[in-house]
C-alpha positions in Angstrom: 0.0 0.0 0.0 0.9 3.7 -0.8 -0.4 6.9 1.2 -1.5 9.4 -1.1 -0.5 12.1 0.9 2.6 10.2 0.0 2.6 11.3 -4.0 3.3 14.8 -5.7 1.8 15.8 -8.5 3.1 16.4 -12.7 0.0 18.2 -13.3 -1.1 21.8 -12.5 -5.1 20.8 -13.5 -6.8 18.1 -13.9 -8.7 18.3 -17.6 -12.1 16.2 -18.4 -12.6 16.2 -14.5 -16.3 14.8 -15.4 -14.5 11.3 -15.4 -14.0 11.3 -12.0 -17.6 10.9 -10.4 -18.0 7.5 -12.4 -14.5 6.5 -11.1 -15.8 7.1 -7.7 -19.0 5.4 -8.2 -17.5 2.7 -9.3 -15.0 2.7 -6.7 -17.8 3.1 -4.3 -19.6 0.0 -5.3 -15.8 -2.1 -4.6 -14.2 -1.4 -7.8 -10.2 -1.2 -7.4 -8.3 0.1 -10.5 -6.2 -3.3 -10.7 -6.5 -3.5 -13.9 -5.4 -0.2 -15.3 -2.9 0.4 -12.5 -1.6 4.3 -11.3 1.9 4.5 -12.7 4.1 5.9 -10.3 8.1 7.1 -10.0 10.4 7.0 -7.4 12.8 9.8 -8.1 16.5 10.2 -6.8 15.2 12.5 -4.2 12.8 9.9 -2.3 9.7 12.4 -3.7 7.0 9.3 -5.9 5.3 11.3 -8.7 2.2 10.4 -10.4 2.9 10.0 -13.8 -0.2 8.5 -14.8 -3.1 8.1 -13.2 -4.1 11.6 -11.3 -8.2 10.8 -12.3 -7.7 7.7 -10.4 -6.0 8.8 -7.7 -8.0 11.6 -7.6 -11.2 9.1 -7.5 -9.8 7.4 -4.5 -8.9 10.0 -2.6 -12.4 11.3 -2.6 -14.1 8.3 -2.5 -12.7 7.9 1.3 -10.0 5.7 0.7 -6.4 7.6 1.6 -4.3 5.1 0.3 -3.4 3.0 -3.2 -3.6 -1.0 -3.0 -0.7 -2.5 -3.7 -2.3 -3.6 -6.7 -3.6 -0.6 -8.1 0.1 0.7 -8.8 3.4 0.5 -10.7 6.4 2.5 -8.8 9.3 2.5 -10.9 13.1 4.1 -10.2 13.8 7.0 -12.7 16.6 9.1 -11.6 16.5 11.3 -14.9 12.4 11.9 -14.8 11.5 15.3 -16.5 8.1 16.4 -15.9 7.6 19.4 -13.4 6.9 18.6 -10.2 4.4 20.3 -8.3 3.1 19.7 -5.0 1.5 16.5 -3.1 -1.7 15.6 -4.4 -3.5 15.9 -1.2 -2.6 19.7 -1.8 -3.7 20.5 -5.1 -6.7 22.2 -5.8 -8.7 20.2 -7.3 -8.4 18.0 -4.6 -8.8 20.4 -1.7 -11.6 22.3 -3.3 -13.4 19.7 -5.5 -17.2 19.3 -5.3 -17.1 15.8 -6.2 -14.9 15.4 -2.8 -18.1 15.3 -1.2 -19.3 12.1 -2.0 -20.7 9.9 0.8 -18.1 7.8 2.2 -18.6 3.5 2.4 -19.1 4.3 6.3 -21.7 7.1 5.6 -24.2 4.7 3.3 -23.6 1.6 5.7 -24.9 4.0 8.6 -27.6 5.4 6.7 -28.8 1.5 5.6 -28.7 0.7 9.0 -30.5 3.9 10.3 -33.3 3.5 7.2 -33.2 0.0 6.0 -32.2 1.6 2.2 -30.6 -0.1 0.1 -27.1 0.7 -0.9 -28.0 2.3 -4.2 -30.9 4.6 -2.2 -28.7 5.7 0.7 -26.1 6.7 -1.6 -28.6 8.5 -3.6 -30.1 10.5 -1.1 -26.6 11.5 0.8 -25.8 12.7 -2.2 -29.0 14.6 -2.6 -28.0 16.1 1.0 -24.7 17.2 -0.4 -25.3 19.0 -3.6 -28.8 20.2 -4.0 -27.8 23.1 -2.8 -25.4 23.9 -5.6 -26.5 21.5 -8.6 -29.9 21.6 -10.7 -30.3 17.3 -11.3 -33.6 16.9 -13.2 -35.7 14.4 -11.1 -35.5 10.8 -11.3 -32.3 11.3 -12.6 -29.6 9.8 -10.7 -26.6 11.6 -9.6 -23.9 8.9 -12.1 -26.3 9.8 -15.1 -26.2 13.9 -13.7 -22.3 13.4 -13.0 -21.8 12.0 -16.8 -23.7 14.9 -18.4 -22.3 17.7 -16.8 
């Protein structure tokens, strides 16, 4: 396993940031990203870049989980790397200010199933609806993947 705290960033913004709500749905529902695995480098100065992967880790990170399965990585030695390095992840912006961050957390739906007797796809539905209907217009009946893929 890898903190992401742990991993600095090659990016300054994260473009097509409407992938990431699916990733964290999926993520949400168990999905791992073992078979398109985060590829990392370890550079002379101990610092381990993303160098692929910053949607996923992204994903991750706001889905709740703070660290990277073993198997959900490649971490690689490259003493002559290139890329500009910027800051930790956990530091960026779009990880300290976005929205999607919000999402209810595996221990926030399993209280609220226990609490309501919802089912997992309900609870997550309706925390959702408690953390952005304040700031988003979803049509109703619409769920919040299908919002999250058309905005």
């Amino acid at each position: 396993m890898i903190n992401i705290a742990d991993l600095y960033s090659t990016q300054q913004h994260l473009k097509r940031a409407n992938q990431v709500p699916a990733m964290i749905t999926f993520l949400l529902a168990g999905g791992d990203f073992s078979d398109n695995p985060v590829q990392l480098k370890l550079l002379s100065d101990e610092r381990i870049v993303i160098n692929n992967g910053h949607h996923r880790v992204t994903a991750i990170y706001c889905s709740g989980r703070r660290i990277l399965y073993d198997n959900e990585y490649i971490l690689d030695a490259d003493d002559s790397y290139k890329r500009n390095v910027f800051n930790r992840i956990t530091n960026m912006w779009w990880i300290k200010d976005f929205e999607m961050c919000k999402e209810p957390t595996e221990q926030e739906i399993t209280k609220r199933m226990e609490d309501t007797g919802e089912s997992f796809w309900t609870a997550r539905e309706e925390l959702r609806d408690l953390a952005y209907k304040d700031k988003y217009n979803k049509p109703a009946g619409q769920s919040w993947g299908e919002f999250w893929k058309s905005y």
